[in-house]
C-alpha positions in Angstrom: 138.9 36.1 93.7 135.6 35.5 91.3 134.4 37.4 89.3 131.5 39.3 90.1 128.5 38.3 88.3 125.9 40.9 86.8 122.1 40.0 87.3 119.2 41.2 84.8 117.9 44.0 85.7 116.1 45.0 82.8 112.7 43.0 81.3 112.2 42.1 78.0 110.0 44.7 75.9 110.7 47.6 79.1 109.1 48.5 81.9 105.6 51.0 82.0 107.3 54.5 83.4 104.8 54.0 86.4 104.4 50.4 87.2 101.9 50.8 90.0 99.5 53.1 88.1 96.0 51.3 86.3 96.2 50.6 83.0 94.2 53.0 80.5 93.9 55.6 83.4 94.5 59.4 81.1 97.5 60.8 82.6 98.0 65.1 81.2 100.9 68.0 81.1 99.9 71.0 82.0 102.4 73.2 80.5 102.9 77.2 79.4 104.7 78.4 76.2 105.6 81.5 75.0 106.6 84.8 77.4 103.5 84.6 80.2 103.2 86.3 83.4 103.1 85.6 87.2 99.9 85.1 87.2 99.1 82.6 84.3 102.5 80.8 85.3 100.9 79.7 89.0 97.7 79.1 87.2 99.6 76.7 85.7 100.8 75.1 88.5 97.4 75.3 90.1 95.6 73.6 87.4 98.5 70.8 88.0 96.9 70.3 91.0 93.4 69.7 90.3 94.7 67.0 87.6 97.4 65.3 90.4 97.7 62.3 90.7 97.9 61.2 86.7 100.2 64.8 85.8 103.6 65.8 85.6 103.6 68.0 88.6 107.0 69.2 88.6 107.5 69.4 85.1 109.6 72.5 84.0 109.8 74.1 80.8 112.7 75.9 79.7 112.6 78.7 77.4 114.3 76.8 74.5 111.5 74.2 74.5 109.0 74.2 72.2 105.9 72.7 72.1 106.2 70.2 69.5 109.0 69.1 72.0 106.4 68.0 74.7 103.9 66.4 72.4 106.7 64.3 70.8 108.0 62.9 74.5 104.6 62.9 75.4 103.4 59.7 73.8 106.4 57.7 75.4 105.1 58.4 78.1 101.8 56.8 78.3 100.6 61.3 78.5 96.6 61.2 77.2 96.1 65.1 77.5 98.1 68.0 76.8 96.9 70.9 78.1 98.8 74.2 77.5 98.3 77.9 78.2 100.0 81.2 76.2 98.6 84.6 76.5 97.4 86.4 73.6 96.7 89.9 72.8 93.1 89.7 73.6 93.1 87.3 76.9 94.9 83.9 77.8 94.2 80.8 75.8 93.9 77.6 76.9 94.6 74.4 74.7 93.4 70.7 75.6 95.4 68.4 72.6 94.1 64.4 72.4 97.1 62.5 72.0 98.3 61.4 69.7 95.7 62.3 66.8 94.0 64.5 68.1 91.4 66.8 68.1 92.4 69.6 69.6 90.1 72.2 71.5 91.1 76.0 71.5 89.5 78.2 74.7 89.8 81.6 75.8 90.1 82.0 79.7 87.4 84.7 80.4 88.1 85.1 84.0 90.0 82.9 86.5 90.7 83.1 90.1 94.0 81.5 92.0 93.8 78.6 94.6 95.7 82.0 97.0 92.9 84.1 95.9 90.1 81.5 97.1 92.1 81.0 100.6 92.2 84.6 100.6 88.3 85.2 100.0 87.4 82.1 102.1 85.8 82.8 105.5 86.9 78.8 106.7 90.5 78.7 104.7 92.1 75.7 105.5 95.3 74.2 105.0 95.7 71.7 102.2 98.5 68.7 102.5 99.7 66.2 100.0 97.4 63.6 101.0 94.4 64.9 99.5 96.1 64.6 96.3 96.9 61.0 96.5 93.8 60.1 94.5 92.0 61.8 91.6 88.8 64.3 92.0 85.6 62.8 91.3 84.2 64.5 88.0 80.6 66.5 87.8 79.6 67.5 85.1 76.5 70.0 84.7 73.9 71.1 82.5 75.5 70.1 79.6 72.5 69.0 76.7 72.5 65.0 76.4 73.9 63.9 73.3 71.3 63.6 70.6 70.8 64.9 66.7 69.3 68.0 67.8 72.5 69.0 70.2 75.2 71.3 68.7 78.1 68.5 68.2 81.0 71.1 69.5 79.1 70.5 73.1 79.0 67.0 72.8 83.0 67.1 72.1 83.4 68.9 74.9 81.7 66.9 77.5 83.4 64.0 76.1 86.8 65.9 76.4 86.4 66.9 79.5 84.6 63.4 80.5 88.2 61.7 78.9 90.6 63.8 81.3 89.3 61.8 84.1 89.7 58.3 85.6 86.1 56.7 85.1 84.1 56.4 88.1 83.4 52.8 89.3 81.2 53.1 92.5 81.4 49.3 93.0 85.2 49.4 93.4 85.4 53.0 94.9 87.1 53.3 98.3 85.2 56.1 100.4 88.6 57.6 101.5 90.1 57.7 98.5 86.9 60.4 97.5 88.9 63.5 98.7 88.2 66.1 95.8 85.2 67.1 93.3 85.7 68.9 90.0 82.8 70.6 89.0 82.5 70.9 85.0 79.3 73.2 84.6 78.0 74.7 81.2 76.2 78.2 81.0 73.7 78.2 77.7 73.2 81.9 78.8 76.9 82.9 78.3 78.2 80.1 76.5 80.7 79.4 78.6 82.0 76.7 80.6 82.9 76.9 84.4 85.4 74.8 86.2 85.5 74.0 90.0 87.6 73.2 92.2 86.2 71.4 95.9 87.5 69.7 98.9 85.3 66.9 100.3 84.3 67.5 104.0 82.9 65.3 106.6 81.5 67.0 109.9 79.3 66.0 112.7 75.3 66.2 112.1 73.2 68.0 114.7 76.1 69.5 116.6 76.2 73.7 117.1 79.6 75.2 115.5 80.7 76.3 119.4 80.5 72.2 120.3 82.3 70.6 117.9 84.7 73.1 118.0 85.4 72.1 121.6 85.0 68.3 120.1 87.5 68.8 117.6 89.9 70.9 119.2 92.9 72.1 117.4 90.7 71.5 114.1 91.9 72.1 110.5 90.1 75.6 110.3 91.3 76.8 113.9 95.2 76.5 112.4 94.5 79.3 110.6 93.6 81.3 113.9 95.7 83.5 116.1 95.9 79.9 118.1 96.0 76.3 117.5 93.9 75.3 120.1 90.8 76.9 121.4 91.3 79.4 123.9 88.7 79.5 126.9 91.1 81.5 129.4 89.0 84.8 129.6 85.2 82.7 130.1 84.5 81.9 133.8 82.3 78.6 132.6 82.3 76.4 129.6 78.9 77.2 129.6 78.7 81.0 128.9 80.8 79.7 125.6 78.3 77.5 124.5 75.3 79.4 125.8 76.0 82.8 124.8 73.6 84.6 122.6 73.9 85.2 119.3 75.9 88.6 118.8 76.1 89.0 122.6 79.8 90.2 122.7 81.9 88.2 124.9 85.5 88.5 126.5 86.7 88.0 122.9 84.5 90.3 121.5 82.7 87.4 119.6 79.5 86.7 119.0 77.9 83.3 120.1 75.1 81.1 119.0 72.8 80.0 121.6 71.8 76.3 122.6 67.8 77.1 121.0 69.6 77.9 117.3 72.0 74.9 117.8 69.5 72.7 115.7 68.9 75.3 113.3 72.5 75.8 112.6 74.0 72.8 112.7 71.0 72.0 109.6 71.6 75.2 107.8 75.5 74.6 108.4 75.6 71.2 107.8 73.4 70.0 105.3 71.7 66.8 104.6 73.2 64.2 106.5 74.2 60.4 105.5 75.2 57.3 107.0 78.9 57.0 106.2 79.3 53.6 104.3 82.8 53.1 105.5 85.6 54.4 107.2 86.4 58.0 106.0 89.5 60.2 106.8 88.8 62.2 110.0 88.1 61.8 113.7 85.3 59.1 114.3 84.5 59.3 111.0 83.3 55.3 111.2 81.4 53.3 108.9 77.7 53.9 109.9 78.1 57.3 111.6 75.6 60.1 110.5 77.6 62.7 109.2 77.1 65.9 107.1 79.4 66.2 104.0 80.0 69.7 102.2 82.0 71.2 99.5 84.8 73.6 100.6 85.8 75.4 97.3 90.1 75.6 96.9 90.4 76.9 93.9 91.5 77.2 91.0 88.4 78.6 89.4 88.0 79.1 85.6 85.5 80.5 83.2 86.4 78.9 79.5 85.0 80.0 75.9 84.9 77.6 73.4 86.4 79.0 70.4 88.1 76.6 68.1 88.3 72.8 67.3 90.8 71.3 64.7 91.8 68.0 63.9 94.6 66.6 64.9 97.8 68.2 67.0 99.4 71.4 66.7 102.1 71.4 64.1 99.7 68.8 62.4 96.5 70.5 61.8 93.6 69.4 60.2 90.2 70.8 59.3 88.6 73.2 61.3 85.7 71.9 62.7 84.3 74.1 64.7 85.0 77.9 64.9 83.1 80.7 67.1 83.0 83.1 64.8 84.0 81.8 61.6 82.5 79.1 59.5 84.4 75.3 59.7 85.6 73.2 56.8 84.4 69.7 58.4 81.1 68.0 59.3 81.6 67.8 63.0 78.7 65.7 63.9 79.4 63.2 61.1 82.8 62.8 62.4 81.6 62.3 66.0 79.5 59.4 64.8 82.9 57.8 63.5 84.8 58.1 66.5 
């Protein structure tokens, strides 16, 4: 009998730990440390979701781990960004380390609000599946001040931060379906603070009343959420006194109905501005060419950040402070931007 022969299975120099991801796409953990709550641990999770693809989303951390631990496997890992939450004494912190130098930017999480807490508030909650996070959310940012010597160099580090968490947008090589999310980056000069968004890209109909394309869509996305899946028309005698009823006319379901002279009116007011879809999107009949009305359905998470501290380098490692709310730093931030 021979002898069984062993094949190479291994390549010279290794293999990348993901070998169908783009090269010098930023890839994050999103971790917690220290003894936090229900509440920050699922915000957590949910802020794992707005970064998915490019994160660890089932990472666990143990209560033994440290977090020198994850910024010392991090690295091997081809991991960008660390982002990692604690709770303090006044509010919970959130920290966003560059790997593997550095800087690192220190926040304070004012206010935030759960991806359940959005479904919760949402009059139009729908249900989210793994496809949507597939791809990567496209990246908005607003009314930060355009970098130039009179702008205060903390804001132009954190543009650039937030800028770096992302893949870059290239509209020439964007697919249309893979645009499934938007994260919405917006800076308030009034408080000082930064807000974080979370949508879901939407693509509806144009000039079509909420009653029709409900019978158009049938068992849509947001009826699954209903007492049924389908619509129910059992209790009207015609089609018609579903589509034609009045607006806050009661009916057999003790609903209010718009009629056919507001159906222009709301489908624009519900709608939007329409476009002609450039290619095929995700959706029924959502073909290239087709006028459609796109809208932003928030999911959640939702975050109101306050800068507070920048240092150089990593925790464990730090450098000068270069920035501090309400103290005074030991480095020339702008000078230091300038070298980078």
């Amino acid at each position: 009998m021979g002898r069984r022969r062993k094949h190479r299975t291994h390549l010279k120099g290794g293999v990348a730990s993901n070998p169908g991801s783009a090269e010098g796409v930023p890839k994050s953990f999103v971790i917690k440390h220290g003894q936090v709550g229900h509440s920050l641990s699922q915000l957590v999770r949910d802020v794992r979701k707005v970064m998915e693809p490019n994160t660890a989303s089932r990472l666990r951390e143990r209560a033994r781990n440290k977090l020198r631990d994850f910024l010392t496997m991090a690295p091997a890992l081809g991991v960008t960004h660390l982002l990692a939450f604690t709770l303090t004494d006044v509010a919970p912190s959130m920290r966003i380390v560059r790997l593997s130098a550095g800087p690192t930017l220190s926040f304070r999480v004012e206010r935030y609000s759960l991806m359940k807490d959005m479904i919760n508030a949402s009059r139009r909650a729908r249900s989210m599946s793994t496809v949507e996070y597939l791809s990567p959310p496209l990246l908005v940012l607003a009314s930060f001040p355009p970098p130039s010597p009179t702008t205060a160099p903390h804001l132009t580090l954190m543009m650039k931060t937030f800028q770096s968490m992302f893949p870059p947008l290239a509209p020439q090589a964007l697919s249309l379906s893979s645009a499934r999310r938007v994260v919405l980056v917006h800076y308030n000069a009034e408080r000082g603070t930064v807000d974080v968004r979370h949508y879901l890209i939407t693509v509806k109909p144009y000039g079509v009343s909420k009653r029709i394309r409900r019978v158009l869509e049938g068992a849509s996305a947001t009826a699954s959420h209903a007492h049924g899946a389908t619509l129910d028309l059992g209790n009207e005698k015609d089609v018609a006194d579903f589509l034609l009823r009045k607006r806050g006319e009661p009916g057999p379901s003790s609903d209010g109905y718009e009629s056919a002279a507001s159906s222009a009116s709301s489908a624009a007011g519900d709608d939007g501005d329409a476009i002609d879809l450039a290619d095929d999107y995700v959706g029924r009949n959502n073909k290239k060419g087709q006028k459609r009305a796109v809208k932003l359905d928030e999911i959640g998470p939702r975050l109101e950040l306050r800068l507070i501290k920048v240092v150089e380098g990593v925790p464990g490692k730090e450098g000068g402070v270069l920035y501090h709310e309400f103290g005074k730093s030991s480095g020339n931030l702008r000078a230091r931007l300038v070298g980078r």
